[in-house]
N, C-alpha and C positions, 0 to 999 in steps of 0.2 A: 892715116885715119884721124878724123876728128874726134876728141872723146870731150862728152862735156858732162859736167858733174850738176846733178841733182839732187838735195840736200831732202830727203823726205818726211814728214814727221806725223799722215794723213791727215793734216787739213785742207779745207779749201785751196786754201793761199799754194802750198805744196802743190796739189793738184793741178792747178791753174798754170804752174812752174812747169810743169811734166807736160803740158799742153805745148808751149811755147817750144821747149826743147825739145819735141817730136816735131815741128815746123821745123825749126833749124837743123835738123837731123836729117828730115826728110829730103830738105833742099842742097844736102850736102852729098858729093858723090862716095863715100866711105863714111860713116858715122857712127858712135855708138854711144850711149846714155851712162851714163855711173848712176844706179838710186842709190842713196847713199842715208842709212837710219844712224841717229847717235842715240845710244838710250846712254844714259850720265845716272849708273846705283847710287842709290843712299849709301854713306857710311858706315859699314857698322850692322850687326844683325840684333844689336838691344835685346843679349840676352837669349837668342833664342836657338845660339848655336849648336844642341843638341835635338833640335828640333828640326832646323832646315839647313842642309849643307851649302856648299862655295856652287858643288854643282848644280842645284837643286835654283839657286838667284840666279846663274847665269843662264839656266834654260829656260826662267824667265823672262830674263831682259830679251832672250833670243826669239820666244814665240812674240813679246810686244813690237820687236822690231819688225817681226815678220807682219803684224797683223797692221802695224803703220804704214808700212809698204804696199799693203793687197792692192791697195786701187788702184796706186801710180803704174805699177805692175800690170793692170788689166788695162788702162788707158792705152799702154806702149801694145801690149799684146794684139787688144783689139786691130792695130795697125802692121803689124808684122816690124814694127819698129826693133833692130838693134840695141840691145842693153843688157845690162848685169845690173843684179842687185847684193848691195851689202850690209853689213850691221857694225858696226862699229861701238867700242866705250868710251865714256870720257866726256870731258869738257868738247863742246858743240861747234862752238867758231876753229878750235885748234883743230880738232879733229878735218871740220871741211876743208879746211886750206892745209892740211898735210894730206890729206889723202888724195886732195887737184896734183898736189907738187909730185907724189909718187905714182901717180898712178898719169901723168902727162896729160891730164886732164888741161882743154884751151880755154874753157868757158867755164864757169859755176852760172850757173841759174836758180832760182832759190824765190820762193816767196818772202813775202815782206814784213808775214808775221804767222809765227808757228800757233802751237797749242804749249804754249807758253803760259807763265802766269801773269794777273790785271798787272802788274806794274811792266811787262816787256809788250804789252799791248800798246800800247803809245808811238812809238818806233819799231819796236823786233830789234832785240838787242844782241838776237846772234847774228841776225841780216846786219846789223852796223857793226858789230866787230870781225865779222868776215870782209865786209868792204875795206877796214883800217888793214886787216894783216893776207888779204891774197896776195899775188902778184899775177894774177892772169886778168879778165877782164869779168865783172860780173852785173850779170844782169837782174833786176829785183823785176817781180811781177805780182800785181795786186790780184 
């Protein structure tokens, strides 16, 4: 089975990536997608620890991941396309090139530039530091 990883964060750029990788999925005789969301928490609850519990942030981060995912998720669907989706925490670039490496992932795909802040808009600085630390082959798509 070919499994190729799709790094999702709902933008454009993302979507455009889950485009390409239903091509190459399509034209594969076994295939299947990885979406793949990193939400990366703030530090720290500043105080407000008897106010909002550990479980109470992480069913956050898990509906945002869910809700960055929706479309790439209706894209594959619409197509009866092969895939799982996941959520993931943590730092963004280590996160995708460990989760290709365990999960036998042959390809990442990935747009060029997430929903990121103005200064990783110039390159997409997780799209360049996933290129420096993969070792499988990846594809950028604007």
């Amino acid at each position: 089975m070919l499994n190729i990883l799709v790094p999702v964060d709902g933008s454009d750029n993302a979507n455009r990536a889950v485009l390409y990788a239903r091509q190459l999925a399509q034209g594969a005789p076994a295939a299947r997608i990885h979406l793949l969301n990193i939400q990366t928490p703030t530090q720290g609850r500043a105080g407000l620890s008897r106010l909002i519990t550990q479980d109470m942030i992480d069913e956050f981060y898990a509906r945002e991941g869910q809700e960055a995912s929706e479309e790439a998720r209706k894209l594959l669907d619409v197509t009866g396309t092969d895939y799982t989706s996941h959520i993931e925490f943590g730092h963004a670039a280590t996160e995708i090139v460990g989760y290709a490496r365990d999960h036998g992932c042959a390809r990442i795909v990935m747009g060029t530039r997430g929903n990121g802040s103005l200064v990783n808009i110039l390159i997409g600085s997780v799209a360049n530091q996933v290129l420096q630390l993969a070792d499988v082959p990846v594809t950028m798509v604007k």
